[in-house]
N, C-alpha and C positions, 0 to 999 in steps of 0.2 A: 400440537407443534412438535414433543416428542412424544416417544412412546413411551407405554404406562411402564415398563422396563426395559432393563436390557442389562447384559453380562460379558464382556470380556476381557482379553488380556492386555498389560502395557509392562511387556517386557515382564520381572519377577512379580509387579503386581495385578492381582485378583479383581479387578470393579463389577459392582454392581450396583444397578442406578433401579429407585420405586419415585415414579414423579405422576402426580396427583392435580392436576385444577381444579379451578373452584369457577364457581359453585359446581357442584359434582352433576357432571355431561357436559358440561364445557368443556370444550376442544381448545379452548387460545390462552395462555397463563401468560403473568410476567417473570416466574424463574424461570431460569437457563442454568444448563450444563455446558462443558467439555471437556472431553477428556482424549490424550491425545500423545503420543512420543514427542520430544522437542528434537530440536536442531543440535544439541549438543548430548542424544539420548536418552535424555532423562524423562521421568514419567509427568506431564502438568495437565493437569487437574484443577476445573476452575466450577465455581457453583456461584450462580448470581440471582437477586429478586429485584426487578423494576416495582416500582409504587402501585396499587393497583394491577388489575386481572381486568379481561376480555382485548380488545381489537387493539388501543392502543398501545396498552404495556406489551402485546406480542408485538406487534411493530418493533417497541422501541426497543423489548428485549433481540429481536430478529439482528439489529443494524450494531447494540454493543458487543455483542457474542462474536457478530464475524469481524466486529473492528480490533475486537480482543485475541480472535484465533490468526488475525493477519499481523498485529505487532509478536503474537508468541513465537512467530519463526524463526526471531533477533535472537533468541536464546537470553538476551537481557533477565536478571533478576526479577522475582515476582517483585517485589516492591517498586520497580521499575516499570513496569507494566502496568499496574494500578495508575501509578503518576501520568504516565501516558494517556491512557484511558479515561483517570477524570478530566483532564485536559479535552478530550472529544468530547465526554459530554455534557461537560458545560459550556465547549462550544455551540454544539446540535441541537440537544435536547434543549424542550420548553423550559421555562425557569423551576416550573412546579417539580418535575421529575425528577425523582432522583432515585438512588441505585444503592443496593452494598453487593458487596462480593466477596470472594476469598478466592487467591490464587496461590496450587500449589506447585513446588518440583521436588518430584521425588526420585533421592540417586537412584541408578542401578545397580554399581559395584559395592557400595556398603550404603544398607537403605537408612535416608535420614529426606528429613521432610526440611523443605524452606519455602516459609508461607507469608502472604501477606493479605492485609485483610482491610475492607471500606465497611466501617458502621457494621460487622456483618454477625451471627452468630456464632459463639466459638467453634470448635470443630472437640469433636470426644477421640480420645485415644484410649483403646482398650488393651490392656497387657495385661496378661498372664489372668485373665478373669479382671480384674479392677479398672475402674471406666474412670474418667476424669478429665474435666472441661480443661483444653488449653490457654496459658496463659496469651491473651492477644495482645501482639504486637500494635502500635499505634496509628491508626487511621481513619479519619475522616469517611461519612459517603461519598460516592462519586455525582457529583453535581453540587456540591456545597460551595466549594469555590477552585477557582482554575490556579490559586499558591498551596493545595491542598497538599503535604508529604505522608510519606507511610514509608514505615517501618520492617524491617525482616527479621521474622521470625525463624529459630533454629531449634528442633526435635529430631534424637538417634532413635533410630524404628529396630525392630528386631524380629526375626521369620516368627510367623505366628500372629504378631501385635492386627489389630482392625481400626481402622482411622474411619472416622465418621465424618461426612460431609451433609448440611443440611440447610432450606430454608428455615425461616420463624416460624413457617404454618406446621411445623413439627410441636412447636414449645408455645405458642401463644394461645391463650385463649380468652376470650372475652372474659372480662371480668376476674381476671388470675394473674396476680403476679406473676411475670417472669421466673422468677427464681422457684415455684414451684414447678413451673413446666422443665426448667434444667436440671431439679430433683429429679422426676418422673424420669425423661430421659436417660439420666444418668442411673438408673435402676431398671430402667430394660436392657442397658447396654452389658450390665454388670453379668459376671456369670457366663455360661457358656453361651456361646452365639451357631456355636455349628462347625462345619470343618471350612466351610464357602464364605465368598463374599456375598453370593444369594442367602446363604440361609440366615446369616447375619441382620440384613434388610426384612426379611421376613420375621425375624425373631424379637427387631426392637420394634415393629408396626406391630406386629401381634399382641406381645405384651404392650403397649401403649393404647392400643385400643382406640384409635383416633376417631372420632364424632364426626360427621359431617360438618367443612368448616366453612367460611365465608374467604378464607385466605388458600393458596396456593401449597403444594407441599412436595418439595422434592428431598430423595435420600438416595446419597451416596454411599457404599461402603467399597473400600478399600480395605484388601487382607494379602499382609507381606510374606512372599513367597522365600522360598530358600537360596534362591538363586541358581 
């Protein structure tokens, strides 16, 4: 549904996207990406995983993705857009499905990130060499219920810095705590990544060395340009 990458520009930032289904030659996953200029300039960037892989999570990923790229023209806050969003699909979607996501906008005149986030993995922010999980702003999945709020998040970026966007199928493994997979990751991130937002994607899959997984796996990196 997308391709295994891709690389360009949103205004002073760098993206590059590695996005992975499962079980591996499967063509249909339920993360989703977008990445995209808003209505008021600014750079948003959104990474989502419906429950489940093959026919239906692409579906259901296919219909939240465009219902999320047609409220993001409002220029509305990411936390505004979450709220929106669960509200659709806890009206749509079966009761069982449910979703996290994280949605960003990032300025263009002086870079600074405003994120908001459903149940979803934190995102890494790598400066000067030093990686480090962001603290999350407070939200619910999208489908848990239709009074769900979320919260916004605020982080000053700086030319140089790489913001990491990711599913679980980065950090999750059968039978492993969590918190060792956000070790891991946060030790491939660490240390140089490259001069790109490609070589960055290739430097934390390398060093992580990912296994064949049963889960999905997409990576975004973002690297903040001078302006």
């Amino acid at each position: 549904m997308f391709p295994p990458s891709a690389v360009f520009r949103l205004g002073r930032y760098e993206v590059a996207v590695r996005y992975r289904p499962a079980p591996p030659g499967e063509r249909l996953g339920g993360d989703w990406y977008d990445a995209r200029i808003g209505a008021d300039g600014s750079a948003v960037v959104v990474i989502g995983d419906v429950a489940g892989h093959g026919l239906g999570a692409a579906a259901a990923m296919m219909r939240i993705g465009s219902a999320l790229r047609g409220l993001s023209v409002t220029g509305l806050p990411a936390n505004s857009l979450l709220g929106y969003l669960n509200q659709l699909v806890c009206s749509d979607e079966c009761p069982e499905r449910i979703v996290s996501a994280i949605v960003c906008r990032l300025g263009q005149d002086q870079p600074a990130l405003r994120w908001a986030q459903a149940g979803h993995p934190p995102p890494v922010l790598v400066s000067a060499g030093a990686a480090r999980l962001l603290d999350r702003p407070s939200g619910l999945l999208l489908g848990t219920t239709p009074a769900a709020e979320y919260d916004l998040g605020h982080h000053d970026l700086a030319a140089g810095d790489v913001l990491l966007l990711y599913t679980d199928g980065l950090v999750e493994r059968r039978g492993q705590d969590i918190r060792a997979g956000f070790g891991a990751l946060l030790s491939a991130a660490g240390g140089g990544l490259g001069e790109t937002a490609a070589e960055a994607t290739e430097a934390v899959l390398s060093r992580l060395g990912l296994p064949p997984t049963d889960d999905d796996v997409c990576l975004i990196a973002l690297k903040v340009g001078g302006g």
